[in-house]
PLY file of the C-alpha trace (Angstrom):
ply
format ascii 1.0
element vertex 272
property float x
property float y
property float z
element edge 271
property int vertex1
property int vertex2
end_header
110.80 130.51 150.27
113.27 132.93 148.40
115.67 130.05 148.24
113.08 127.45 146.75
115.52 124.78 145.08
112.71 123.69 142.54
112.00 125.17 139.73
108.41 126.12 138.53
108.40 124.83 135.22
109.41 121.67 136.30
106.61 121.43 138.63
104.12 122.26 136.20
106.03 119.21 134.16
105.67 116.44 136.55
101.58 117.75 137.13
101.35 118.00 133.26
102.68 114.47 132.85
100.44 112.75 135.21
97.58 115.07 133.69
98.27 113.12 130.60
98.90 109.89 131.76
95.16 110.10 133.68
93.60 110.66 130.08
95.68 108.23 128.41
94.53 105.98 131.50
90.72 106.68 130.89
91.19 106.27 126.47
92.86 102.69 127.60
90.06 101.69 129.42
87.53 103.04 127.34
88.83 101.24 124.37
88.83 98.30 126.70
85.22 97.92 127.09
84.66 98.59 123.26
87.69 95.61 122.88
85.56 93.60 125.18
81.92 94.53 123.43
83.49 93.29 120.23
84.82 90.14 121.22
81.47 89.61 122.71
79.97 89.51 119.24
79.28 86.47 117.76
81.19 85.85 113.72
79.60 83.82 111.14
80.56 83.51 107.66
77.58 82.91 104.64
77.25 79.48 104.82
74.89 76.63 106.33
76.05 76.94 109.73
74.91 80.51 109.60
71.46 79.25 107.99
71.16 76.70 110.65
71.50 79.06 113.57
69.12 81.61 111.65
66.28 78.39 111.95
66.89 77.87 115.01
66.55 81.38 116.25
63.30 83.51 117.21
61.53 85.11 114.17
64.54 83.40 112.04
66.90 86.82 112.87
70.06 87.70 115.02
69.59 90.76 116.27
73.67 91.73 116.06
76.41 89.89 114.58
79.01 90.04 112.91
79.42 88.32 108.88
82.37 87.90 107.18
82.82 87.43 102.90
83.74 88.31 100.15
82.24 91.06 98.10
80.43 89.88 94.98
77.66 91.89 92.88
74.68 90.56 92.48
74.38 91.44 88.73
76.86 93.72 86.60
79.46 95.76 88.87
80.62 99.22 88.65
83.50 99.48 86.22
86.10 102.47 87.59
86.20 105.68 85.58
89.76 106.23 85.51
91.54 102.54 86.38
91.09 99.72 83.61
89.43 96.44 84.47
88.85 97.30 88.46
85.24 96.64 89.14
83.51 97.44 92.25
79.97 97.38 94.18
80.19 101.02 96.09
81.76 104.11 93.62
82.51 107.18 95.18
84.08 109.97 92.39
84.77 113.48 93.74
86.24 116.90 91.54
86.61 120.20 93.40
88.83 122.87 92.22
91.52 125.33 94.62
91.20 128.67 93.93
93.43 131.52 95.59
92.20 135.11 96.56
93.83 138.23 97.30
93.05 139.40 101.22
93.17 142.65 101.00
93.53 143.41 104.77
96.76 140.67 105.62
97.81 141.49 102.07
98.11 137.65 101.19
96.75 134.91 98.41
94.31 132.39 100.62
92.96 129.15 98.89
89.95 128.27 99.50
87.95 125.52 97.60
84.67 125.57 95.36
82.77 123.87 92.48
82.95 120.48 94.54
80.70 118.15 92.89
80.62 114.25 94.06
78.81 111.34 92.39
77.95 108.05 94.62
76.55 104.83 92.96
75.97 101.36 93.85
74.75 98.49 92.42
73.38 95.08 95.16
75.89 92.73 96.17
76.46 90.07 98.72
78.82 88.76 101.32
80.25 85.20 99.94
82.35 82.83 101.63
86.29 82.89 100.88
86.95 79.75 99.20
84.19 78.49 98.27
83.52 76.65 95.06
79.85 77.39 94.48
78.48 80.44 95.80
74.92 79.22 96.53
75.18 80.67 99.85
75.32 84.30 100.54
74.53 87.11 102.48
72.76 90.27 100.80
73.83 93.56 102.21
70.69 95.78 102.78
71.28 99.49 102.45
75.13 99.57 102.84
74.87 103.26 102.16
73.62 103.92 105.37
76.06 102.16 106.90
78.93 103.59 108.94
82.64 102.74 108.35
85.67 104.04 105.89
85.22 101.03 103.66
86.06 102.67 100.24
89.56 102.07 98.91
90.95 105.03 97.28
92.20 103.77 93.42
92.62 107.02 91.52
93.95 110.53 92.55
95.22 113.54 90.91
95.78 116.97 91.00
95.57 118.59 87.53
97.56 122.43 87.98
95.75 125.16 86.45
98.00 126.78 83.33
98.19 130.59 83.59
99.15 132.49 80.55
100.47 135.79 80.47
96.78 137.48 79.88
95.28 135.24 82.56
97.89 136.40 85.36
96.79 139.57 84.98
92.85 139.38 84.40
92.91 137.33 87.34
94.95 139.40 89.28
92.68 142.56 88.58
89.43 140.06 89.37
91.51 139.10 93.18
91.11 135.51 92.70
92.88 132.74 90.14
92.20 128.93 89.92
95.12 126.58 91.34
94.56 123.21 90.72
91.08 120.60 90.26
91.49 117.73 91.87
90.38 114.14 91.24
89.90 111.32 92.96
87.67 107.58 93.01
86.91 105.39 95.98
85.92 101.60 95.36
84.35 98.66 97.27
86.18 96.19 95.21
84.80 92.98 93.86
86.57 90.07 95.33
87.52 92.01 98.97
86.98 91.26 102.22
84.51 93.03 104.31
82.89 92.64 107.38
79.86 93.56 108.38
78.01 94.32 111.88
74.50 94.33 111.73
71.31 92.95 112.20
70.67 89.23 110.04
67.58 87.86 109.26
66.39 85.02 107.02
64.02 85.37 104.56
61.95 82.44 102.58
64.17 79.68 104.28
67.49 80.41 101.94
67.96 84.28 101.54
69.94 85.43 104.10
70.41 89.58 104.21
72.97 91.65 106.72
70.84 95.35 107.49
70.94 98.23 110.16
69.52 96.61 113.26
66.39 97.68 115.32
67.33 97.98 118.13
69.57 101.27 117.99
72.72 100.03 117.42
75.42 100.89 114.74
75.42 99.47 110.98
79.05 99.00 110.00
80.90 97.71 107.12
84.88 97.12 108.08
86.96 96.23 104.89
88.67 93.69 106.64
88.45 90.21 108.08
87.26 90.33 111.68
90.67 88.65 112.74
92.44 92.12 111.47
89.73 94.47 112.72
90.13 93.43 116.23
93.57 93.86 116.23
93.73 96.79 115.17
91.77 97.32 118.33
94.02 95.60 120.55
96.55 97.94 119.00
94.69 101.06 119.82
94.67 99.56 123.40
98.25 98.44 123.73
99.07 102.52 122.63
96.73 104.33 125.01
98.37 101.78 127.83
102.24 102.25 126.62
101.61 106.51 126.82
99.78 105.70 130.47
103.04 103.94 131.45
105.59 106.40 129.66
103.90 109.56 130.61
103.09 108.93 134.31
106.93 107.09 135.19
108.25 110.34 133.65
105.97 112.43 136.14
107.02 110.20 138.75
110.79 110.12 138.02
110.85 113.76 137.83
109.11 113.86 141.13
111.42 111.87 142.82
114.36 114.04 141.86
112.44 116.88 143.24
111.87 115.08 146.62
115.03 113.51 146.63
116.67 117.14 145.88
114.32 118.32 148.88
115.86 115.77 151.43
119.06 116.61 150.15
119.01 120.25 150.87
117.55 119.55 154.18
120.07 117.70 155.21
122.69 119.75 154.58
120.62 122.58 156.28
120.98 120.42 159.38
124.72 119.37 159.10
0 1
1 2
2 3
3 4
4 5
5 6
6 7
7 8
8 9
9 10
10 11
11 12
12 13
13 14
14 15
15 16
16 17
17 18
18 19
19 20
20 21
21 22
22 23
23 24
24 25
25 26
26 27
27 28
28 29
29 30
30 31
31 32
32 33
33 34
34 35
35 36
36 37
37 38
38 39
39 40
40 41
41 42
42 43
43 44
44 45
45 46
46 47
47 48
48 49
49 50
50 51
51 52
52 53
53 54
54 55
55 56
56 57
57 58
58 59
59 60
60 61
61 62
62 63
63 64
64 65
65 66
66 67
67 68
68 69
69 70
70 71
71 72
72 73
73 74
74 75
75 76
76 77
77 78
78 79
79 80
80 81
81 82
82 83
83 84
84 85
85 86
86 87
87 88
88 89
89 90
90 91
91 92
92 93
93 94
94 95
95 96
96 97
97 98
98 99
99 100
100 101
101 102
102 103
103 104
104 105
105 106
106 107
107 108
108 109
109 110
110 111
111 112
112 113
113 114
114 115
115 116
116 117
117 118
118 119
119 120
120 121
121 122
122 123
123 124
124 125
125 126
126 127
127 128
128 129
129 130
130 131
131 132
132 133
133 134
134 135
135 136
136 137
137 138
138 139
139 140
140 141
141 142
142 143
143 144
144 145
145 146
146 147
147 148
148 149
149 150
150 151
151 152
152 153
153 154
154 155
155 156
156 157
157 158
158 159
159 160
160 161
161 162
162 163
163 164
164 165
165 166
166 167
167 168
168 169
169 170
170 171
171 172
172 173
173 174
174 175
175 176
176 177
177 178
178 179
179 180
180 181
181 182
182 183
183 184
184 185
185 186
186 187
187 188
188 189
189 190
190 191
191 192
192 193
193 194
194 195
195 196
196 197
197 198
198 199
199 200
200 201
201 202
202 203
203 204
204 205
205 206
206 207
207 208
208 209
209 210
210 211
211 212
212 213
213 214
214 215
215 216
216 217
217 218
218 219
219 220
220 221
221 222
222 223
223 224
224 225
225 226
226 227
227 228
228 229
229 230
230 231
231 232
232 233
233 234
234 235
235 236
236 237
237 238
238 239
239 240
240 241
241 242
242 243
243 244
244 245
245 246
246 247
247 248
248 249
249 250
250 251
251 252
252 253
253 254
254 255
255 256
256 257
257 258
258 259
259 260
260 261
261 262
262 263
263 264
264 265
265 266
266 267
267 268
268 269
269 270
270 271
């Protein structure tokens, strides 16, 4: 053994690359079976195909679909607090300030934050179809707060520094903490955008059609996408987890089969 050609290090490469490439395996076909779940779901957009196949349907609901639309209040929108003329149905506004304190024992400043406050209104709106003329067909979205998904769009942001004056610096300093910077910021679910929407959609009075969290268990979402983009972003996520299988485990094996050939190499000239 003393004159072992192989190094350890590269050993514990070529079992750490096909380490990897087994979980990269088992996220590829995980996100598989979600890939194949989703396609599995049936799309409708709000119009009178959608109200026909609610008719036609036990207790006049789908238990899981997906609906497609445009966002459009049902009465007056949300007008943004810090960008002119954006309107929207979902408003999300956040402050929270940095603040920096002396640690005494490692003798550093650490930030830290505090004072974060966050307001979140909404206002009813429905899902419309894109392009149509006269929106006398729509989907009302039940609850969307309780819905999962990172549907806001971020419009404003900024990060206001804190001014220190001369006094300040040094009452703060004695006190072992100082203020850094408040930051603000605004998320929007735009009027006019495209969202999608997996739920549960029933039919109610013969005309009102309204998207909720289903019944039996499974998730409320809200994408803000068409269903088109959402899935390939999916088939993205796949096509990544499968590229790192490929990548990481030919690297494990390439590196192997230097080692083996590097083996029979030795060997041989051990016997010549």
């Amino acid at each position: 053994m003393g004159d072992f050609p192989v190094n350890p290090l590269v050993v514990i490469g070529v079992g750490t690359s096909f380490a990897f490439s087994g979980v990269f395996y088992h996220l590829y076909q995980e996100k598989k079976k979600e890939l194949k779940k989703l396609k599995e779901i049936p799309v409708f957009k709000p119009d009178r195909h959608l109200i026909q196949i609610l008719k036609a349907s036990p207790h006049k609901r789908l238990q899981y679909v997906a609906v497609e639309g445009l966002v459009q209040a049902d009465g007056e929108p949300l007008a943004s607090q810090f960008v002119p003329r954006s309107f929207g149905v979902i408003q999300k506004i956040s402050v929270e300030e940095t603040w920096k304190y002396w640690n005494s024992l490692s003798r550093t400043w650490n930030s830290r934050t505090m004072n974060k406050k966050e307001t979140n209104n909404s206002v009813p709106f429905s899902l419309v179809s894109p392009g149509a003329y006269i929106n006398d067909l729509f989907v009302k979205v039940q609850n969307p707060l309780e819905a999962s998904g990172c549907y806001l769009e971020r419009v404003y942001h900024r990060v206001r520094r804190a001014e220190e004056g001369l006094v300040d610096v040094v009452v703060q300093g004695l006190g072992g903490e100082k203020p850094v910077a408040m930051v603000e910021s605004e998320e929007l679910l735009r009027v006019g955008s495209t969202l999608t929407g997996f739920g549960e959609v029933v039919l109610e009075g013969g005309q009102v059609m309204r998207l909720q969290a289903p019944q039996d268990g499974r998730k409320f979402i809200l994408v803000p996408s068409d269903y088109r983009s959402f899935i390939d972003r999916h088939e993205s996520s796949a096509n990544m987890w499968k590229t790192l299988t490929v990548v990481t485990g030919l690297s494990g094996a390439t590196i192997l089969a230097k080692i083996i050939y590097g083996l029979v190499g030795n060997q041989d000239d051990r016997s010549k």
